[in-house]
N, CA, C and O atoms as a GROMACS GRO file, in nm:
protein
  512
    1UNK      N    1   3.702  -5.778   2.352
    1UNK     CA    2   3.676  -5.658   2.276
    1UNK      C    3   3.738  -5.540   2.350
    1UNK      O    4   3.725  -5.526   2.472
    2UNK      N    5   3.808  -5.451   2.269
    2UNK     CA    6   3.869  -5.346   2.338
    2UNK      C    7   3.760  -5.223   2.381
    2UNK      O    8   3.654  -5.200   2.324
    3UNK      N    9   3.811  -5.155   2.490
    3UNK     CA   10   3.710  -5.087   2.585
    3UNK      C   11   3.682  -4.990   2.475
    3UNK      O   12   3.560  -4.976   2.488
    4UNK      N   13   3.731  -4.889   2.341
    4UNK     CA   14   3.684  -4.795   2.255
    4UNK      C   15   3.583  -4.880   2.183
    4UNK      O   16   3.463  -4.855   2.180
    5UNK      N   17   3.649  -4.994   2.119
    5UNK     CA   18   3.487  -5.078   2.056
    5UNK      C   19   3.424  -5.140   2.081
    5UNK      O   20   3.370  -5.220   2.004
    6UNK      N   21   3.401  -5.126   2.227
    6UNK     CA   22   3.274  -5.167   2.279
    6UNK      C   23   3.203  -5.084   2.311
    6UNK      O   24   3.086  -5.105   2.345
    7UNK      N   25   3.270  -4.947   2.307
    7UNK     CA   26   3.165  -4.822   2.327
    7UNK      C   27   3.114  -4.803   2.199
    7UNK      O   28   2.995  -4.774   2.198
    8UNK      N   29   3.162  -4.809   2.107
    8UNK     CA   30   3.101  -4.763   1.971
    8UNK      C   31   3.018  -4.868   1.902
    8UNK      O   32   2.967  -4.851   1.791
    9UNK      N   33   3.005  -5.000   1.990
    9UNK     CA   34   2.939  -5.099   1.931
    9UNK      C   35   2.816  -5.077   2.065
    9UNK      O   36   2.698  -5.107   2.043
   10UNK      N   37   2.843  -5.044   2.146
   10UNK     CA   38   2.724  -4.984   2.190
   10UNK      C   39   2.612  -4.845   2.206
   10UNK      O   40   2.496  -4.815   2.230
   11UNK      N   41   2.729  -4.798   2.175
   11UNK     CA   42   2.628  -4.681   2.073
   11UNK      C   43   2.546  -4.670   1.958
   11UNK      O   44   2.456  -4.593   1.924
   12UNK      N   45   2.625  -4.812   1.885
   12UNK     CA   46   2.599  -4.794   1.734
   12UNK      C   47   2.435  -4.882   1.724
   12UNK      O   48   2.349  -4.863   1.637
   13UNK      N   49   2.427  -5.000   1.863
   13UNK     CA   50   2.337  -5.073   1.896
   13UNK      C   51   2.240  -4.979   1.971
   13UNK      O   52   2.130  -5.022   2.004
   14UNK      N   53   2.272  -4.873   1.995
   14UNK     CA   54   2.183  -4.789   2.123
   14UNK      C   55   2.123  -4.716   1.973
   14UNK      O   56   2.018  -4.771   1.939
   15UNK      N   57   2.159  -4.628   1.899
   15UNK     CA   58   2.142  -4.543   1.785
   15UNK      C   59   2.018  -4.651   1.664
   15UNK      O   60   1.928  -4.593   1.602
   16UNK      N   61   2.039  -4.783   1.653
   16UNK     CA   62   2.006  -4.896   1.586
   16UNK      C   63   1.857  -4.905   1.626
   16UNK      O   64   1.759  -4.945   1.564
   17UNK      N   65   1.872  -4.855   1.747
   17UNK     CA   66   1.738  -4.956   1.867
   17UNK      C   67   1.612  -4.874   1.889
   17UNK      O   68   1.509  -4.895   1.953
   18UNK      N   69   1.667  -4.749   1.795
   18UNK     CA   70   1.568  -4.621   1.958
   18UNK      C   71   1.479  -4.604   1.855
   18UNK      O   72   1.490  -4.633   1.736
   19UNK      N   73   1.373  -4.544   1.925
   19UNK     CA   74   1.266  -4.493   1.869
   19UNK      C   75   1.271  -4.388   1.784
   19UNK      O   76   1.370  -4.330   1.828
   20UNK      N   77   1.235  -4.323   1.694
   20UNK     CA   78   1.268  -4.170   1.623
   20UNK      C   79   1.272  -4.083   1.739
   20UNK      O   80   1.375  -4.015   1.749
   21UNK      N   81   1.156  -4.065   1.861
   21UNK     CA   82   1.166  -3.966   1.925
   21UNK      C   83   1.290  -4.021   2.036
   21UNK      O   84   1.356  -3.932   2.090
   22UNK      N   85   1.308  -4.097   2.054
   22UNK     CA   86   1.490  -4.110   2.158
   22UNK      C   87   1.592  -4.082   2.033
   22UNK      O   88   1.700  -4.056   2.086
   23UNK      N   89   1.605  -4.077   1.903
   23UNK     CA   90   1.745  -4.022   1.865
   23UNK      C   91   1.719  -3.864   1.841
   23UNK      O   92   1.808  -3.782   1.819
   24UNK      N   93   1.589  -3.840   1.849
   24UNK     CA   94   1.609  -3.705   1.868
   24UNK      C   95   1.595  -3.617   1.982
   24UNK      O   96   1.582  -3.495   1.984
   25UNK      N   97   1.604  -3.730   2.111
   25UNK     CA   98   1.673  -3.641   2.183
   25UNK      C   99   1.778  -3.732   2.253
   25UNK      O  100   1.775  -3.736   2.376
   26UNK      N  101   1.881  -3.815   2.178
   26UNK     CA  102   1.999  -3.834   2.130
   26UNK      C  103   2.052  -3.733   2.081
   26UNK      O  104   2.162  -3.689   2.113
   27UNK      N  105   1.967  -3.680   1.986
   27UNK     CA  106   2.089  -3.513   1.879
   27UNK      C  107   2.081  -3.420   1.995
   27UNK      O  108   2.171  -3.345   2.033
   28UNK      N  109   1.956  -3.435   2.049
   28UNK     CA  110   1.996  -3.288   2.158
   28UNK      C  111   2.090  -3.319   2.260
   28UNK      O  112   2.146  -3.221   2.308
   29UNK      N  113   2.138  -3.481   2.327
   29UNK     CA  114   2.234  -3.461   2.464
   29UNK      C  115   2.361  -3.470   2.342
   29UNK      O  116   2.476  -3.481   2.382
   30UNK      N  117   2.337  -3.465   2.212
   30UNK     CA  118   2.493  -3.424   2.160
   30UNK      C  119   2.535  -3.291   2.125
   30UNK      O  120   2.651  -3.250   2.133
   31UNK      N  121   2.384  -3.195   2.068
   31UNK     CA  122   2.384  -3.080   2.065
   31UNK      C  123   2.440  -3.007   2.242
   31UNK      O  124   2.536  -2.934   2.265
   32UNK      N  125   2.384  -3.039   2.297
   32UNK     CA  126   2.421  -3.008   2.432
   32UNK      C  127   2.570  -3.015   2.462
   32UNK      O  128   2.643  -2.919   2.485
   33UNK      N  129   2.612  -3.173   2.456
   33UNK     CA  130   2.743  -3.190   2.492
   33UNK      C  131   2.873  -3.059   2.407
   33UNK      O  132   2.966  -2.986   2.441
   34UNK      N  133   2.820  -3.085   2.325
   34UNK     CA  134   2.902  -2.966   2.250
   34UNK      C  135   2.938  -2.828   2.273
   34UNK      O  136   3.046  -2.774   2.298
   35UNK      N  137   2.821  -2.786   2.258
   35UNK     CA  138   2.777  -2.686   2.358
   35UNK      C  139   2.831  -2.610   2.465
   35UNK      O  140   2.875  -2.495   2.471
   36UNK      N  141   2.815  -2.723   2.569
   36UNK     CA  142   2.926  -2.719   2.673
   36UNK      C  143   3.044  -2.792   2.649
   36UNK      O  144   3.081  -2.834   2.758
   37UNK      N  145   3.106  -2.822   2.578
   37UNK     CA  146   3.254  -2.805   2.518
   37UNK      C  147   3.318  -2.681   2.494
   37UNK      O  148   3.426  -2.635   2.531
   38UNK      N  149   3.217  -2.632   2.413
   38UNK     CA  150   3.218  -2.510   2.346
   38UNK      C  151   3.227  -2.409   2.408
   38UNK      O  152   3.261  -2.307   2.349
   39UNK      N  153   3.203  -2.406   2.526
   39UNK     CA  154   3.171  -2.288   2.657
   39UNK      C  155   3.333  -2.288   2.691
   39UNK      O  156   3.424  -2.215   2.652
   40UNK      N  157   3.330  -2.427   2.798
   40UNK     CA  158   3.451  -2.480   2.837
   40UNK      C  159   3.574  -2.428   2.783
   40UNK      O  160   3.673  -2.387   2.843
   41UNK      N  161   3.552  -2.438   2.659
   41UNK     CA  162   3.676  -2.428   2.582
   41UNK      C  163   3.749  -2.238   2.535
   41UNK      O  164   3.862  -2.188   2.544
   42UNK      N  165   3.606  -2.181   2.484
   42UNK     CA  166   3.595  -2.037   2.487
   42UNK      C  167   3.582  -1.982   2.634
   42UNK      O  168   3.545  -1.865   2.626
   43UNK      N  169   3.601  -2.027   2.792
   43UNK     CA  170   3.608  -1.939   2.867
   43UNK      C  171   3.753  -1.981   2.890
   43UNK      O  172   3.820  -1.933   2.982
   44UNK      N  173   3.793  -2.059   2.817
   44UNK     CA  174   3.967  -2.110   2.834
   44UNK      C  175   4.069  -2.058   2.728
   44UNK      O  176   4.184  -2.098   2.712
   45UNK      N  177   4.010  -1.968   2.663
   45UNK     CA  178   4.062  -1.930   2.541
   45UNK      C  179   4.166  -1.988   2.407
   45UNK      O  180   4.258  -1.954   2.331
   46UNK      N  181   4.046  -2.136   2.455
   46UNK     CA  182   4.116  -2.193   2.340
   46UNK      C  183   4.022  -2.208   2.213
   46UNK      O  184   3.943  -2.301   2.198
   47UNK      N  185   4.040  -2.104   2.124
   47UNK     CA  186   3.916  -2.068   2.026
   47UNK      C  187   3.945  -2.201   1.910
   47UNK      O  188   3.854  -2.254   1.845
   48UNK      N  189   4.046  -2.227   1.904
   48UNK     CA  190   4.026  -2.350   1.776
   48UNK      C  191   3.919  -2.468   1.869
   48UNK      O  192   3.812  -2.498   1.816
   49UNK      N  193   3.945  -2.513   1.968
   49UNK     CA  194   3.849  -2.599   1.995
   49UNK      C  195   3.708  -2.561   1.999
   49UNK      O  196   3.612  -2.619   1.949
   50UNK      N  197   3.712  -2.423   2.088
   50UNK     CA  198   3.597  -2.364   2.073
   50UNK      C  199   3.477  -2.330   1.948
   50UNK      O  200   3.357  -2.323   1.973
   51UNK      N  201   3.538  -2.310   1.810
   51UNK     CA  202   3.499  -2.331   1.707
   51UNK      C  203   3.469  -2.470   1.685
   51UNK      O  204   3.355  -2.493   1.642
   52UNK      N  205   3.558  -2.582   1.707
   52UNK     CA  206   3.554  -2.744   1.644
   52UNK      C  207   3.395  -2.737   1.703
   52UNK      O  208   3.290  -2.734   1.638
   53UNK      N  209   3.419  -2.735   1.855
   53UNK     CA  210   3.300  -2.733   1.960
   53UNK      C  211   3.167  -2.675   1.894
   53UNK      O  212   3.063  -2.742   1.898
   54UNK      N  213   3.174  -2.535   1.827
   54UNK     CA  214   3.084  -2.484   1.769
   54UNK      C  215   3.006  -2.534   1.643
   54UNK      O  216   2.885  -2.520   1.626
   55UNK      N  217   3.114  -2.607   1.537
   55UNK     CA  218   3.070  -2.658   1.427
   55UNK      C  219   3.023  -2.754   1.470
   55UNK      O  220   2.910  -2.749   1.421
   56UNK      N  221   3.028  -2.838   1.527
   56UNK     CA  222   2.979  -2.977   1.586
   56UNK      C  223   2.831  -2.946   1.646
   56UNK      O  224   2.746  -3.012   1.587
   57UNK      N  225   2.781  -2.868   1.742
   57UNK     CA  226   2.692  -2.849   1.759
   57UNK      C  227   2.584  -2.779   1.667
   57UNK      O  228   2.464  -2.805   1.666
   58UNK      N  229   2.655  -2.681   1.587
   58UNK     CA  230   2.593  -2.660   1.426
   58UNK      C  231   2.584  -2.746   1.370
   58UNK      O  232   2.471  -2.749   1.322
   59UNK      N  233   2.646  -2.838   1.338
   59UNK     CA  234   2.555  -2.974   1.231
   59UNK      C  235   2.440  -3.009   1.311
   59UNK      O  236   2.330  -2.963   1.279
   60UNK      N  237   2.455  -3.099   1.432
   60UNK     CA  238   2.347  -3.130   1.491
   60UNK      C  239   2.215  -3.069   1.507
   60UNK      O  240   2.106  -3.125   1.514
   61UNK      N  241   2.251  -2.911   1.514
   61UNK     CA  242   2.128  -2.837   1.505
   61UNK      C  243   2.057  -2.851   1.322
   61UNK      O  244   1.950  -2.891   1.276
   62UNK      N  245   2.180  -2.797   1.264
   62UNK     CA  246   2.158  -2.830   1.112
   62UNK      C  247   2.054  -3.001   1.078
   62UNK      O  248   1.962  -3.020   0.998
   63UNK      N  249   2.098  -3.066   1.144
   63UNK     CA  250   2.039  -3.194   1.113
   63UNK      C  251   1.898  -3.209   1.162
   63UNK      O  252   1.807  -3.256   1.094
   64UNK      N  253   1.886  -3.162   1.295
   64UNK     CA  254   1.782  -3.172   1.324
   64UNK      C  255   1.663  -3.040   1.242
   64UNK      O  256   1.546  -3.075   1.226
   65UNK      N  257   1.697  -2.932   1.209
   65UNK     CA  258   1.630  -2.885   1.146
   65UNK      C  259   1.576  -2.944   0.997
   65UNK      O  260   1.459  -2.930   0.964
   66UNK      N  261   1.666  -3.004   0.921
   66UNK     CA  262   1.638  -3.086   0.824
   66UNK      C  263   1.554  -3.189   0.812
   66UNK      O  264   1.485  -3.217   0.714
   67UNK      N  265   1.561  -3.236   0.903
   67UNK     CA  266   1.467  -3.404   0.972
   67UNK      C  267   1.303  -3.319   0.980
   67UNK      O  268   1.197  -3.379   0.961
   68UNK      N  269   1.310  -3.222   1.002
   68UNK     CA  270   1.169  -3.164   0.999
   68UNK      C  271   1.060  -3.223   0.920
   68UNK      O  272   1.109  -3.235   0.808
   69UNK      N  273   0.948  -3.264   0.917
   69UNK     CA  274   0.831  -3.260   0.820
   69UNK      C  275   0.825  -3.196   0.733
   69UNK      O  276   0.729  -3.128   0.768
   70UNK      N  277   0.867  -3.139   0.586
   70UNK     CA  278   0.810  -3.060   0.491
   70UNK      C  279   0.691  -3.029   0.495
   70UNK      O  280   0.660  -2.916   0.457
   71UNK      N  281   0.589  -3.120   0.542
   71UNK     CA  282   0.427  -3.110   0.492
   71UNK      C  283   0.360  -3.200   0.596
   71UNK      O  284   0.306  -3.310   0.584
   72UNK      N  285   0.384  -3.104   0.722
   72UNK     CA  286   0.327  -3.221   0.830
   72UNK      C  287   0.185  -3.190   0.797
   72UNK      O  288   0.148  -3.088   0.737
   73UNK      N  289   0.101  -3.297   0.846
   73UNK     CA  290  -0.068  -3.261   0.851
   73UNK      C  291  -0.129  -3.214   0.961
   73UNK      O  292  -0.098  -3.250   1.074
   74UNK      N  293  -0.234  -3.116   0.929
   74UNK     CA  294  -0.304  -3.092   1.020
   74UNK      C  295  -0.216  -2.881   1.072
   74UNK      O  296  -0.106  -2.828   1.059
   75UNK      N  297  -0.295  -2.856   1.106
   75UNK     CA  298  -0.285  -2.706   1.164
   75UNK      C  299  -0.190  -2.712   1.278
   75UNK      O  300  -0.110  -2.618   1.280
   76UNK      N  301  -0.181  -2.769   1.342
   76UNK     CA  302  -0.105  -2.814   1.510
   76UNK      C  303   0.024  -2.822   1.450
   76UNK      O  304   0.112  -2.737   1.466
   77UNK      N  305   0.036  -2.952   1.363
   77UNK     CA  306   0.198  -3.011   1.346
   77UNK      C  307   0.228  -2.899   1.273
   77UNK      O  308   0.339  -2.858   1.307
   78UNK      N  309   0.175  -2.831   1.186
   78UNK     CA  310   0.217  -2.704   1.060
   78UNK      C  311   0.266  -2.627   1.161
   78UNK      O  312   0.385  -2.650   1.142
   79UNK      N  313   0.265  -2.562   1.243
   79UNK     CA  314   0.242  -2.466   1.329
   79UNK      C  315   0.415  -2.495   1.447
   79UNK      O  316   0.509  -2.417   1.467
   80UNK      N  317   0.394  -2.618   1.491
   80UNK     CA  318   0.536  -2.722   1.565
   80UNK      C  319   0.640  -2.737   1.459
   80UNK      O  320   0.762  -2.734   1.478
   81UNK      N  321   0.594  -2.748   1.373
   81UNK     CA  322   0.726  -2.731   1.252
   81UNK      C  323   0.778  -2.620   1.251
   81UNK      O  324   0.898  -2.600   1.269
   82UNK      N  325   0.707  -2.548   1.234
   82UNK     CA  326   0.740  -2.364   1.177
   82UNK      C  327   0.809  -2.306   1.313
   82UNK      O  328   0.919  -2.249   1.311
   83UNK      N  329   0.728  -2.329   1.436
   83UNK     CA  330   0.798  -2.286   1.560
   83UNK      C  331   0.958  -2.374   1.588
   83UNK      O  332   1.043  -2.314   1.653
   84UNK      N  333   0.985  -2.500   1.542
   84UNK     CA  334   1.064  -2.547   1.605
   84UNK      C  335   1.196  -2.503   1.432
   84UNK      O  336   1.314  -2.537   1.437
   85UNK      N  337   1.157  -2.456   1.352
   85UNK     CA  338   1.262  -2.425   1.275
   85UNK      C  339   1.274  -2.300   1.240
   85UNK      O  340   1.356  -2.271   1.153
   86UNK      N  341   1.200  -2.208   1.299
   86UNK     CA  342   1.281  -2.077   1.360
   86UNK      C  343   1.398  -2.090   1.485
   86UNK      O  344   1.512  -2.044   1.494
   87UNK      N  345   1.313  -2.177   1.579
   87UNK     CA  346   1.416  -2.190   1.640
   87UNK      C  347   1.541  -2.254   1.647
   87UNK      O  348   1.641  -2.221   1.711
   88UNK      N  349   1.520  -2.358   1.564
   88UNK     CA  350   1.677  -2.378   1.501
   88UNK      C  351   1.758  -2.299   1.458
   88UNK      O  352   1.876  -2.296   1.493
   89UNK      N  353   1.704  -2.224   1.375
   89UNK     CA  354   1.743  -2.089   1.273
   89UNK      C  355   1.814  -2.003   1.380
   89UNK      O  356   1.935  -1.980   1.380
   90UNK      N  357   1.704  -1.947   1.490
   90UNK     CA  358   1.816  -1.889   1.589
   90UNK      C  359   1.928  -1.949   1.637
   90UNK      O  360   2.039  -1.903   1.606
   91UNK      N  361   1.918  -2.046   1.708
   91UNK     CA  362   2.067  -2.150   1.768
   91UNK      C  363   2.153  -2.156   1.671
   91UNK      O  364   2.270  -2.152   1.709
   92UNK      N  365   2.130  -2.167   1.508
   92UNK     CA  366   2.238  -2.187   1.404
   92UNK      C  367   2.301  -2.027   1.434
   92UNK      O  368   2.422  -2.010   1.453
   93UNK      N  369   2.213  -1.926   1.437
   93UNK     CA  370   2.256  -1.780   1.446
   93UNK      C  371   2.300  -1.744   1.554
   93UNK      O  372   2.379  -1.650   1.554
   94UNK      N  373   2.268  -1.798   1.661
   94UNK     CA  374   2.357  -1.735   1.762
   94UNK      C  375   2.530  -1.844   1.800
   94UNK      O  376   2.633  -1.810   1.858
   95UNK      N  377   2.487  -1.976   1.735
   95UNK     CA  378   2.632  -2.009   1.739
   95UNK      C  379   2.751  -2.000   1.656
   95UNK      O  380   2.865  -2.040   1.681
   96UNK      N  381   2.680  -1.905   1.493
   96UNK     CA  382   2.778  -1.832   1.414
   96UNK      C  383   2.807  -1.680   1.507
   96UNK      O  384   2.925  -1.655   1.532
   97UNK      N  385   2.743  -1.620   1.536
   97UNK     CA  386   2.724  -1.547   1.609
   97UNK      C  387   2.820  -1.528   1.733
   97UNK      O  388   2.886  -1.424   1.735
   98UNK      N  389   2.835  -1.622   1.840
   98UNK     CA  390   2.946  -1.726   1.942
   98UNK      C  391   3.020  -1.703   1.908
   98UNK      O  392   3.063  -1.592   1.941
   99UNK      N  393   3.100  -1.786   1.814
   99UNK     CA  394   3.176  -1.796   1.730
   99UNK      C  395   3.267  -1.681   1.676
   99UNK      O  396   3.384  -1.660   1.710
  100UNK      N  397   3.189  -1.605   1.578
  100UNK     CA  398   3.259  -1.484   1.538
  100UNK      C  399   3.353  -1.408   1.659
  100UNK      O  400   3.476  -1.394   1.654
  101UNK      N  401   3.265  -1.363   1.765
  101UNK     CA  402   3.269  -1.284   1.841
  101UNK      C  403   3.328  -1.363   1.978
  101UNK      O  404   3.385  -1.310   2.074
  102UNK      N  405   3.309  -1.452   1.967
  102UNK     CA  406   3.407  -1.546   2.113
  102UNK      C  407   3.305  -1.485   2.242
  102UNK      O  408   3.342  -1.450   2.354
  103UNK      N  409   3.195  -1.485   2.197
  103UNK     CA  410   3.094  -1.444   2.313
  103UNK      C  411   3.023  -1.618   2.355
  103UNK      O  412   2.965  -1.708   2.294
  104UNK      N  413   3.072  -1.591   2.503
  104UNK     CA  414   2.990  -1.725   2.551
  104UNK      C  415   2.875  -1.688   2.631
  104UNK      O  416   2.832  -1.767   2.714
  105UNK      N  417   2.827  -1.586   2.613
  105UNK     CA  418   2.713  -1.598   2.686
  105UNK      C  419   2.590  -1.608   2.574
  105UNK      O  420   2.468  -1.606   2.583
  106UNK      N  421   2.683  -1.619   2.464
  106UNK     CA  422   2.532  -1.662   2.338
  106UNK      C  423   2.518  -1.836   2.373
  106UNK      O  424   2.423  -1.912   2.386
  107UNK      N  425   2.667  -1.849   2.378
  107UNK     CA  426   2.661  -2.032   2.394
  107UNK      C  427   2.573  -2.037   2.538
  107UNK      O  428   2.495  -2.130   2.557
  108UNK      N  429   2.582  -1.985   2.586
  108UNK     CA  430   2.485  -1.989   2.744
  108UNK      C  431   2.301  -1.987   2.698
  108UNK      O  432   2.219  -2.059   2.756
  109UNK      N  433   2.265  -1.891   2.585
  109UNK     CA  434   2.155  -1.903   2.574
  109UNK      C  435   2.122  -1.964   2.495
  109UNK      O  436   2.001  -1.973   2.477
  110UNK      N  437   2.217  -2.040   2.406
  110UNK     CA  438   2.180  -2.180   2.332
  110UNK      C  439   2.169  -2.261   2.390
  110UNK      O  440   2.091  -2.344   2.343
  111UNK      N  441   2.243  -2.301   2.548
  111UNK     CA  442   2.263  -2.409   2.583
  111UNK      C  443   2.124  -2.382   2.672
  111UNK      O  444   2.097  -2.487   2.731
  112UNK      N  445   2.028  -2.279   2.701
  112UNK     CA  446   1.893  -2.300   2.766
  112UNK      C  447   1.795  -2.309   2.683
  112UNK      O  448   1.695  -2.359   2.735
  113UNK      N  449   1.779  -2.266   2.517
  113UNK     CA  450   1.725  -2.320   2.474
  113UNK      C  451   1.722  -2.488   2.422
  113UNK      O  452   1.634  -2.561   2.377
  114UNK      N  453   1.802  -2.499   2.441
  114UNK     CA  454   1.816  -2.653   2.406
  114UNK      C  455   1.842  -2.739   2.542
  114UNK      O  456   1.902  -2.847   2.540
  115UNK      N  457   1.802  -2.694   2.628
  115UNK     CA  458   1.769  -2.786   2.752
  115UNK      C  459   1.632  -2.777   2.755
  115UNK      O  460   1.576  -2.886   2.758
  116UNK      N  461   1.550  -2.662   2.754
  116UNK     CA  462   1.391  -2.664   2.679
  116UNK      C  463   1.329  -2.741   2.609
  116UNK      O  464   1.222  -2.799   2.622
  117UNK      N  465   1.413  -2.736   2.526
  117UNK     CA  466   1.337  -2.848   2.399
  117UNK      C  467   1.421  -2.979   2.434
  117UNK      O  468   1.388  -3.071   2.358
  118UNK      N  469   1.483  -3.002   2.492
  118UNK     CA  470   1.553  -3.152   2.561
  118UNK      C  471   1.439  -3.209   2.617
  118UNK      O  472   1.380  -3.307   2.571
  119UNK      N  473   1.400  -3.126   2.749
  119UNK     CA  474   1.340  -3.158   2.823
  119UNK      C  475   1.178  -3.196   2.771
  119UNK      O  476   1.130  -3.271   2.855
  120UNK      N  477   1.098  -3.174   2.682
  120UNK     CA  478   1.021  -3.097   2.612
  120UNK      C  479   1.016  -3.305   2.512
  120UNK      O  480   0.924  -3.387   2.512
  121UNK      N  481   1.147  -3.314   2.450
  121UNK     CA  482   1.133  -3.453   2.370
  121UNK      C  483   1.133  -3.566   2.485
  121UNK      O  484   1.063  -3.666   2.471
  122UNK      N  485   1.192  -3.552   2.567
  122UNK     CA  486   1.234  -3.651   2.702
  122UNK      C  487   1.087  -3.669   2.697
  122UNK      O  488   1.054  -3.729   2.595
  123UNK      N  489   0.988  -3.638   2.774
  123UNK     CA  490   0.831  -3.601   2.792
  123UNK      C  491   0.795  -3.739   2.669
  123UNK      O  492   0.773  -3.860   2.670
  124UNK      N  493   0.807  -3.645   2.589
  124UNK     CA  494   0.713  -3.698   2.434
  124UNK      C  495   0.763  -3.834   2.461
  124UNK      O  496   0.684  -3.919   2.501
  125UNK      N  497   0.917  -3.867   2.438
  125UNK     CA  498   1.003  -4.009   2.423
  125UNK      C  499   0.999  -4.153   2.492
  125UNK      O  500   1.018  -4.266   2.449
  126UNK      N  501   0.954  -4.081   2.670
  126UNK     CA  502   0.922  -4.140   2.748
  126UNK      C  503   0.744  -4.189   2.739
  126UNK      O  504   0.695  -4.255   2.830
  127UNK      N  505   0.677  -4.154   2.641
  127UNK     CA  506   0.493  -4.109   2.603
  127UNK      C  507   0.484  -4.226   2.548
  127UNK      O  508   0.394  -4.302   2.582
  128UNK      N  509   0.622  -4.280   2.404
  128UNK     CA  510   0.554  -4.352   2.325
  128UNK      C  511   0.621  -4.441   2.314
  128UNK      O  512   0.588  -4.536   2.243
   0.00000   0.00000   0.00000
């Protein structure tokens, strides 16, 4: 098997395998990776990648905001929903935001909120 499809047949087996709470924080070391692409690339002034970099980590955020509960139960989860999709809402806004403006120090405070909440699912992922 060639060394590209055996990575993608082990990803695709790693992605297959995990628990809900390990692919979601799977989306975050991809939200992340991007991220810092995205930095990388905008302190190198290469803004087409820097954008690719940007949209890429915008879906992932996009996705994970979607995956949300509509109607979690109970006062607690209502409450973890609502907090964790504002804060998506910001990261989507500050990496249009990035973006527009070729400011990386927004990508800098995306990339600490989302080591927060990395760190934050790691916890939970490793729980259950």
């Amino acid at each position: 098997m060639a060394p590209v499809n055996a990575t993608l047949e082990y990803t695709k087996n790693a992605v297959m395998t995990a628990s809900k709470a390990k692919l979601i924080v799977m989306m975050y070391d991809g939200a992340i990776r991007y991220a810092e692409q995205a930095r990388f690339h905008g302190n190198r002034g290469s803004y087409a990648a820097c954008g690719t970099a940007i949209s890429n980590c915008y879906n992932v955020i996009s996705e994970l905001k979607v995956s949300l509960d509509p109607d979690p139960q109970g006062l607690t989860a209502k409450k973890i929903c609502e907090d964790l999709s504002a804060l998506y809402v910001f990261i989507m806004s500050e990496l249009v935001s990035a973006n527009v403006e070729r400011d990386m120090e927004k990508i800098d405070g995306v990339l600490s909120v989302l080591a927060v909440l990395k760190e934050g699912w790691d916890g939970a992922a490793q729980q259950i």
